[in-house]
C-alpha positions in Angstrom: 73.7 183.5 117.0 71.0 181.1 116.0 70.3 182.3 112.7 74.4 181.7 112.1 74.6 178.3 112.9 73.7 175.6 110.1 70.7 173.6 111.4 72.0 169.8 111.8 68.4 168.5 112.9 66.3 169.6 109.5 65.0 166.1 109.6 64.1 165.8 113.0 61.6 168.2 114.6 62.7 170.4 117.9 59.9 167.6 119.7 61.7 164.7 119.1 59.5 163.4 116.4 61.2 161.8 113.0 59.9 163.1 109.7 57.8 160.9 107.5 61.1 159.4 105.2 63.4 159.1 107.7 63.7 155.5 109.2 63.8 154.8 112.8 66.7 152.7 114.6 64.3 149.8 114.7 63.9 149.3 111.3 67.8 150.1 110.7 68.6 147.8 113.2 66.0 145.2 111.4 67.3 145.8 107.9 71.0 144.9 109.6 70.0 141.8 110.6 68.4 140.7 107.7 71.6 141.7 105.7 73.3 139.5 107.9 70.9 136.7 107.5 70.8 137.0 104.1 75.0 137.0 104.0 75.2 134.0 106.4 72.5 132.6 103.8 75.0 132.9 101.2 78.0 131.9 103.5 76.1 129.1 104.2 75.2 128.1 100.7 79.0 128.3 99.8 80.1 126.3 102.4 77.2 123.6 101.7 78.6 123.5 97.9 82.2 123.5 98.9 81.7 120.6 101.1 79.8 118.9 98.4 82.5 119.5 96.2 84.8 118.6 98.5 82.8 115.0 98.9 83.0 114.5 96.0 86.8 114.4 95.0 87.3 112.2 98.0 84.5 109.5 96.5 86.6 109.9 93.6 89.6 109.2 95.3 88.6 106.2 97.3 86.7 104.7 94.0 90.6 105.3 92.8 92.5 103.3 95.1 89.7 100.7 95.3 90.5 99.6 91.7 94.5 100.1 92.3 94.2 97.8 95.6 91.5 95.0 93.6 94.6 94.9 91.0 97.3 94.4 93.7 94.8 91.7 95.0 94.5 90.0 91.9 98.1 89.9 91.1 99.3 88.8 94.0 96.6 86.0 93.7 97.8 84.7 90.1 101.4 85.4 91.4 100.3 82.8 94.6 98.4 80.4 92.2 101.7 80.0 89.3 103.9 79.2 92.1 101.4 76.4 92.8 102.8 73.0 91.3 100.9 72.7 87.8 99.0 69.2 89.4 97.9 71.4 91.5 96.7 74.1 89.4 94.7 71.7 87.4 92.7 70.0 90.2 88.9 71.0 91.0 89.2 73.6 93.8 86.0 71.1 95.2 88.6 68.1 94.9 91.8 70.5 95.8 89.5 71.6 99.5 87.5 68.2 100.5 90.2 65.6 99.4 93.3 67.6 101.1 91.7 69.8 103.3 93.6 73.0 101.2 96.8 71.5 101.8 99.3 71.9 99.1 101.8 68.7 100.0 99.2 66.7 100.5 97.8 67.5 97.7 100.9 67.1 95.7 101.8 63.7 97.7 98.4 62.7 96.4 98.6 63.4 92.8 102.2 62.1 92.9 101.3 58.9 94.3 103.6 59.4 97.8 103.0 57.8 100.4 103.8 60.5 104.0 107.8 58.7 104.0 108.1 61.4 101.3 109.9 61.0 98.0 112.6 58.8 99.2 110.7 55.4 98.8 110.2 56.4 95.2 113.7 57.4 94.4 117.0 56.4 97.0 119.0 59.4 97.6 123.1 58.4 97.5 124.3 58.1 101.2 126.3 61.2 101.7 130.3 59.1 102.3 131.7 59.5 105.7 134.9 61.8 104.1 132.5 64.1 102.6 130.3 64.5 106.5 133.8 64.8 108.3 134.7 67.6 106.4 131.5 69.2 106.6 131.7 68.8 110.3 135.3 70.2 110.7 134.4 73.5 108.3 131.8 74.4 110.4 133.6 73.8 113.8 136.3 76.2 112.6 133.8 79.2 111.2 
């Protein structure tokens, strides 16, 4: 019954002993982990230069809206400057900040010449005639 059997341990001895090619579980169990190692290695690696890569586009990105936002910045500064009175505009920033302390109206009154009653003592306004007030006053009573 023996002799009919295949022989599954040809490699192995009837003692227990490996033959000289075969490898033992140690070693098998060594040469897993270093495939492993060497697979997290590369896993590693990959995610390093995906990361980088990653780092990268977002630098891009940021340098990107940086210049978009220093343009909105700018343009809204020569927008705020034209809408400065032109007497204004041509004074020394030195002169504009020491003599008027960065204040627009004074600024203007002192260009212009005005004293603080305001533009009135250069130029009278026309009294607004009594009619004309009553008939303001009763419009607005009524809305």
């Amino acid at each position: 019954m023996n002799s009919a059997l295949p022989d599954t341990n040809r490699d192995t001895p009837q003692d227990g002993c490996k033959s000289p090619g075969a490898l033992s579980s140690r070693t098998v169990r060594s040469l897993n982990r270093q495939a492993h190692l060497q697979l997290a290695n590369e896993q590693r690696q990959a995610m390093i230069e995906n990361f980088d890569m990653e780092v990268e586009d977002k630098i891009r990105s940021m340098r990107a809206q940086h210049e978009a936002d220093k343009m909105d910045l700018v343009l809204k500064a020569d927008c705020d400057i034209a809408q400065l009175p032109k007497c204004v505009r041509d004074m020394p920033l030195v002169t504009f900040l020491r003599e008027y302390g960065g204040d627009v109206s004074a600024a203007v009154r002192g260009v212009l010449k005005i004293d603080d009653r305001g533009c009135e003592s250069m130029v009278p306004l026309p009294q607004t005639p009594l009619v004309i007030r009553a008939r303001r006053k009763v419009a607005t009573k009524q809305t």
